[in-house]
C-alpha positions in Angstrom: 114.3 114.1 88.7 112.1 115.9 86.5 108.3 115.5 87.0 105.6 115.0 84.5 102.5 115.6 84.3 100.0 112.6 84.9 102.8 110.7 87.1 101.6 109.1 90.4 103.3 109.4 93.8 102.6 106.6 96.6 103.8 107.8 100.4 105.6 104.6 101.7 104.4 105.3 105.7 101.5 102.0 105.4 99.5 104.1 108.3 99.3 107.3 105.8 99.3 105.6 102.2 98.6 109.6 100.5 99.1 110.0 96.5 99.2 112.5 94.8 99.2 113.2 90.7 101.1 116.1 89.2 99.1 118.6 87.5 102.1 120.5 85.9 105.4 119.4 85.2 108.5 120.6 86.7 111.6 121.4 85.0 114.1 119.9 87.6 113.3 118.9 91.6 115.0 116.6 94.0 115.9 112.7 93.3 113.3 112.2 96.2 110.7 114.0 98.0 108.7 113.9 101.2 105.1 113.3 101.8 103.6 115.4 104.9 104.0 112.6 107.0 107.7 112.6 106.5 107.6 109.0 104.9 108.9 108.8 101.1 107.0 109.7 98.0 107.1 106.9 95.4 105.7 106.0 91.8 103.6 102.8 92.1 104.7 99.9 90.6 102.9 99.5 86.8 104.3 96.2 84.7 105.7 97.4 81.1 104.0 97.1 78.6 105.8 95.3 75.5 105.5 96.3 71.9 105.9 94.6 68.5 108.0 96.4 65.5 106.1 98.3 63.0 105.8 96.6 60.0 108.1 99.5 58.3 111.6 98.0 59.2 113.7 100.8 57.4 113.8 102.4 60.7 114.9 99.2 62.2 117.6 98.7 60.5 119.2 101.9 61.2 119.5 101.2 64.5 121.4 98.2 64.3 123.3 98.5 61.4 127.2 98.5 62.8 129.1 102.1 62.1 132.7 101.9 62.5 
């Protein structure tokens, strides 16, 4: 799992609750780490956030169009 900068990590242990934020990016790590506490380190949940289609659809298109 590669880490990025800004990301948010959540320790799952309720009686610890740590977080920390990455300050530099890693090229590769582990799927999952550890907090000190030895419960799990996990990203928060945050809701997606939906986007409309620029009005320039030429792009669009090239993405659906059917290649056989």
């Amino acid at each position: 799992m590669m880490m990025r900068k800004g990301q948010r990590f959540r320790c799952q242990n309720s009686e610890c609750a740590a977080e920390i934020e990455i300050i530099k990016g890693s090229i590769e790590g582990k799927s999952s780490f550890t907090c000190c506490c030895g419960g799990a380190m996990k990203q928060p949940y945050s809701k997606p956030v939906l986007k409309r289609p620029a009005k320039d659809r030429s792009n669009l298109a090239k993405h659906f169009s059917k290649t056989a």
